[in-house]
N, C-alpha and C positions, 0 to 999 in steps of 0.2 A: 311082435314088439310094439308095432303102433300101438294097438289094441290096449296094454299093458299101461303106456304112456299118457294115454287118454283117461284109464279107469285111476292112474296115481296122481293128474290134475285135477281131475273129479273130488277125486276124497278131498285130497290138500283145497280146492273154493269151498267143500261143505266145513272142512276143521275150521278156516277161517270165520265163514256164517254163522255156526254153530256158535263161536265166538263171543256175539253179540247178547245175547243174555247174560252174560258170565262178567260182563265189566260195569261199572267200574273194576278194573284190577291193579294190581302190581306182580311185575314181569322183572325177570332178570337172564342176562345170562350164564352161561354155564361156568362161566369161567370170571364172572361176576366185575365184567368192564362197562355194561351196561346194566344201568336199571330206570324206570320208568312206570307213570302210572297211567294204563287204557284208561281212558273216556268215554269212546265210544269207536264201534265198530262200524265202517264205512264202506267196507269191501262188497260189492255187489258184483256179479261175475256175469249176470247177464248184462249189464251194464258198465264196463270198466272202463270204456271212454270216456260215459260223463261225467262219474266219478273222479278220475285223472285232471279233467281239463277243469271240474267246479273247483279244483286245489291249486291248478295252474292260473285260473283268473283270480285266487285269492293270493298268489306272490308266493306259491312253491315252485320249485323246477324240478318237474318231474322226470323223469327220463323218459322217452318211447319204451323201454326195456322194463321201466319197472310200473307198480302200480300199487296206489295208495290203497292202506286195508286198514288204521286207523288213524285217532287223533288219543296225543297224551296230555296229559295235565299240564306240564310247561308250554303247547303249541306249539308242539313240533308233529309231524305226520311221521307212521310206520310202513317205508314200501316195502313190497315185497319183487323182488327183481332179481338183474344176476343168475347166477347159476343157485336160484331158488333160494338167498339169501333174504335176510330181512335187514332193511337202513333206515334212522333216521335223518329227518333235516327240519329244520326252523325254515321258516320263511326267507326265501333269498337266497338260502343254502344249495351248494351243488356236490352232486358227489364225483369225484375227480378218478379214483383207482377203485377198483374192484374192492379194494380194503376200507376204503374212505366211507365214513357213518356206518361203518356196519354194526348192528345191534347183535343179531343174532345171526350166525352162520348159515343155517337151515331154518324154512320156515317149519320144522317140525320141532327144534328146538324152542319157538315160541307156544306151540298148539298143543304138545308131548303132556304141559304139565297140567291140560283141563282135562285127560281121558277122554276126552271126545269119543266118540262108536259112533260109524256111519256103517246103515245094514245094507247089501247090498243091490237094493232097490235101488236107495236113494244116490248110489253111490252113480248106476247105471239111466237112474234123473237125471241126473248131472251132468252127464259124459253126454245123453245125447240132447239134453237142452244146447251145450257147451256147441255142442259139434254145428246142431241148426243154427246157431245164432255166428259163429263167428267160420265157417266153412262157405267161401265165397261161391256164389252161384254161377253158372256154367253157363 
């Protein structure tokens, strides 16, 4: 089950990465309460603290739970947190309930609609970059 766990947060940091060539875009969701245009891709997974905290000294509040993975045309950032939801916020902005800024339900809800294909090399790059870098040492 671990095992399993590791190889579905592996894919879901490369769908995001993968990401970054593909915007400019415009996103919406499914149920079309949110829409928005990526600027840029910011998600770094071997790096998500500094990422998090360069958004936090620029006057977002980020959560510990979630992490920033873009910026959109208005200046709002896209975390990705939660129970693997995706939220926005403007600067200043906090998320209060599980429901509050939520853009997209599922971060696969956001990533679904670039087909992205991760082979399973890079899937198992991923999982064990993931593992060395954030598996605290003994």
């Amino acid at each position: 089950m671990q095992y399993l766990l590791e190889r579905h947060m592996a894919s879901a940091c490369l769908d995001v990465v993968k990401m970054k060539p593909l915007v400019p875009c415009d996103v919406e969701n499914t149920h079309k309460t949110y829409k928005t245009r990526i600027t840029s891709v910011v998600f770094d997974p071997l790096n998500i603290e500094e990422v998090d905290e360069r958004f936090r000294s620029e006057g977002y509040v980020v959560p510990d739970e979630a992490h920033v993975i873009a910026t959109t045309e208005d200046g709002s950032i896209l975390l990705w947190g939660g129970l693997n939801s995706v939220y926005h916020l403007k600067r200043g902005e906090e998320i209060k309930t599980v429901f509050d800024k939520l853009a997209f339900q599922d971060l696969l809800d956001l990533t679904r609609r670039f087909k992205i294909k991760n082979k399973k090399v890079e899937i198992d790059e991923m999982r064990a970059a993931l593992i060395e870098k954030y598996t605290p040492s003994k």
